[in-house]
C-alpha positions as CSV (number, residue, x, y, z in Angstrom):
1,X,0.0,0.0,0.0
2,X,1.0,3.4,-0.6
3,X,2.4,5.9,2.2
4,X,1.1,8.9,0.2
5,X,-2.0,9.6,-1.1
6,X,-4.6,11.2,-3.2
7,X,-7.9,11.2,-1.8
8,X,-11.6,12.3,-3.4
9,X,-13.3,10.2,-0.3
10,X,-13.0,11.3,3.3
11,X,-9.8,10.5,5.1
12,X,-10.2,7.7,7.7
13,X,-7.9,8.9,10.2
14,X,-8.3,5.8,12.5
15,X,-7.4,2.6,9.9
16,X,-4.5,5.5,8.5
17,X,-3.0,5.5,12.5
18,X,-3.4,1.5,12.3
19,X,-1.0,1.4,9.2
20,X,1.5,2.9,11.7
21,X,2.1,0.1,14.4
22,X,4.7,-1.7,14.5
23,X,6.2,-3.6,18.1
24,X,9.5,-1.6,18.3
25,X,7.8,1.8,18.3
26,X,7.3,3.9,21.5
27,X,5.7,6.8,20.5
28,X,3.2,7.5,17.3
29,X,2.4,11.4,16.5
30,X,-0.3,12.0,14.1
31,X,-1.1,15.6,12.3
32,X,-5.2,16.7,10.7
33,X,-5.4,19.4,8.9
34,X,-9.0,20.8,8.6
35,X,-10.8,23.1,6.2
36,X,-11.3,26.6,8.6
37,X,-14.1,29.3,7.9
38,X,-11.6,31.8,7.3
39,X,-8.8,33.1,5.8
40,X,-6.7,36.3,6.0
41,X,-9.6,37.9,7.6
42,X,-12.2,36.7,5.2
43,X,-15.6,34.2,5.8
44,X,-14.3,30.9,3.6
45,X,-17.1,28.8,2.5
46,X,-15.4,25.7,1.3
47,X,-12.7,24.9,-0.9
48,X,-11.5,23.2,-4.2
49,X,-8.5,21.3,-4.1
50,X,-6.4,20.1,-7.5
51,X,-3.2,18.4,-7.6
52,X,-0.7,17.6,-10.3
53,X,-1.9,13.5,-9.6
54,X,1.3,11.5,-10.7
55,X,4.0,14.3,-9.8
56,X,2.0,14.4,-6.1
57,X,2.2,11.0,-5.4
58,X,6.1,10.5,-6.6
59,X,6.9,13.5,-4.6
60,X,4.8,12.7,-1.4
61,X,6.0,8.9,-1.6
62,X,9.9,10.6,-2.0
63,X,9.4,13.0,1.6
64,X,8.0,10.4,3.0
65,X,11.2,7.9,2.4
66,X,13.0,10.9,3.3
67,X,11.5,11.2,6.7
68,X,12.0,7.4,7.3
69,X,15.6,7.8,7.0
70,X,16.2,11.3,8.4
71,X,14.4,10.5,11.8
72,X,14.4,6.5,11.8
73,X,11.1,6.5,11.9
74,X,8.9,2.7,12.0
75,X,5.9,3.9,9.6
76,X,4.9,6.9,8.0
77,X,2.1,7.7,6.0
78,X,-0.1,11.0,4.6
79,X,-3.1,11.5,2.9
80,X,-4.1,14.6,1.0
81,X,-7.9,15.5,0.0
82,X,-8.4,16.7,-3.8
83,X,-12.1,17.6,-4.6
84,X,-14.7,20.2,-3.0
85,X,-13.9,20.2,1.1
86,X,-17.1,21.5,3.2
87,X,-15.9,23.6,6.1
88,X,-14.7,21.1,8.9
89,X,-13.7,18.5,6.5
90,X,-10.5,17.0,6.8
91,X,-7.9,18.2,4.1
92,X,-4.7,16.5,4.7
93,X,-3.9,13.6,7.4
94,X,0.0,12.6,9.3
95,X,1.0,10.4,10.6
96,X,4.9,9.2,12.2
97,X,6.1,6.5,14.0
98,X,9.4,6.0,16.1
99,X,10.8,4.3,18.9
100,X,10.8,7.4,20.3
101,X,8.7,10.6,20.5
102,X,11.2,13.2,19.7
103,X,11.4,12.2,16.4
104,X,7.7,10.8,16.2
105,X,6.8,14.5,16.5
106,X,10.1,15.9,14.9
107,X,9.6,13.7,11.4
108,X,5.2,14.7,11.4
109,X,5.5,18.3,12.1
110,X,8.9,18.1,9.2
111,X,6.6,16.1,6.5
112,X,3.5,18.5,6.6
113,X,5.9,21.5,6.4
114,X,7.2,19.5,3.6
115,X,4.2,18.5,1.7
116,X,2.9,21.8,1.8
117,X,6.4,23.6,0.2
118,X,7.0,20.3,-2.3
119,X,4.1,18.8,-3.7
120,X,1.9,20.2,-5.9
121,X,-1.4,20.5,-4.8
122,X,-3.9,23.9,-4.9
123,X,-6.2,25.6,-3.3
124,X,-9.2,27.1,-4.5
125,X,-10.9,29.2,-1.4
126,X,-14.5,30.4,-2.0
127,X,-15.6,33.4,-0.1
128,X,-18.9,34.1,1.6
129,X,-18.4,37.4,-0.5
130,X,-18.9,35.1,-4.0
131,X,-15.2,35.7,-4.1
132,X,-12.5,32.7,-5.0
133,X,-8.9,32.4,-4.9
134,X,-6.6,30.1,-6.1
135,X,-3.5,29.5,-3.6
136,X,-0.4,27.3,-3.3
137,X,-1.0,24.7,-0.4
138,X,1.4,27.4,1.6
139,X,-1.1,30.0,1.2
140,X,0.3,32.5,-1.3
141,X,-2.1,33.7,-4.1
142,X,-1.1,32.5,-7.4
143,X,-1.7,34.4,-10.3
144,X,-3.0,31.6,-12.4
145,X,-5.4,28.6,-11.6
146,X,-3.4,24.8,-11.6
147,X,-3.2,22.7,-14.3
148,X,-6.1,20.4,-15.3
């Protein structure tokens, strides 16, 4: 099974955090991103997501082997929405495994960051205003919508 992943359905966190377990680790540190009613100020209705599908998973799958080296970590996985997200809907999912917590929490908090700079996955925020925007995963505007 793939560690990164594409998702048009909801994200089932709990069978994600099951993938993680292994007997040597001591500590497990998962991350859930949701979809907020705001941004910047402004009422967000919901969002559009688009990703780049085959670059997205190659580049997920490569900070996720990444991680697993850099912090000796037992599992890893991540999940990524791509679709229409209502307001409390979960967007993007974590999840690290370690024999110990420091770099549990160390490797989840490093492959979000990462994920959001590296893979290439938009945003498309709809304001209460009839307003939309599209933005890189990092939250700066971009001047032209994703391909696709």
């Amino acid at each position: 099974m793939k560690r990164f992943a594409l998702s048009e359905a909801p994200i089932d966190a709990a069978s994600e955090k099951a993938r993680l377990e292994h007997p040597a680790a001591g500590g497990c540190v998962t991350f859930e991103g949701w979809v907020r009613n705001h941004s910047a100020a402004r009422a967000v209705t919901r969002l559009d997501y688009q990703a780049y599908g085959s670059l997205a998973e190659s580049e997920g799958a490569a900070i996720l082997d990444e991680a697993c080296t850099r912090f000796e970590l037992r599992a890893a996985r991540c999940v990524h929405r791509v679709g229409t997200l209502a307001i409390g809907e979960m967007a993007v999912w974590v999840g690290a495994s370690a024999d110990h917590r420091d770099a549990a929490f160390a490797a989840c908090r490093w492959i979000i960051d990462e994920v959001k700079r590296r893979v290439p996955i938009w945003k498309n925020e709809h304001y209460a205003d009839g307003e939309s925007g599209w933005l890189h995963p990092d939250d700066t505007p971009v001047d032209i919508p994703p391909p696709g």
